[in-house]
Steps between C-alpha positions, in 0.01 A plus 500: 500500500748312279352361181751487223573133530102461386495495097150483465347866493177393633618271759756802623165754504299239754769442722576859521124589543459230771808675708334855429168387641702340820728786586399667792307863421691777484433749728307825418653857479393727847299776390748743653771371260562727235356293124853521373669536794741198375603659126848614480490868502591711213801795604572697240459494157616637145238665290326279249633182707221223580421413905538136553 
């Protein structure tokens, strides 16, 4: 949702709320899917280097 033309902070924070709570749920992850199945996978990697 597009808020930027909304100054106020608090008038921005109900209008994105009230979109949050109408958004359809999202669906659940299959218990046969892998947990992190969808992070991007690490190949190779120099000593002392950090993961992600």
């Amino acid at each position: 949702m597009n808020t930027k033309k909304v100054t106020d902070k608090a008038e921005r924070k109900k209008l994105k709320r009230a979109k949050r709570k109408a958004a359809p749920a999202k669906a659940k992850r299959a218990s046969d899917v892998a947990r992190g199945s969808q992070k991007r996978k690490v190949k190779k990697m120099a000593k002392g280097q950090r993961k992600r």
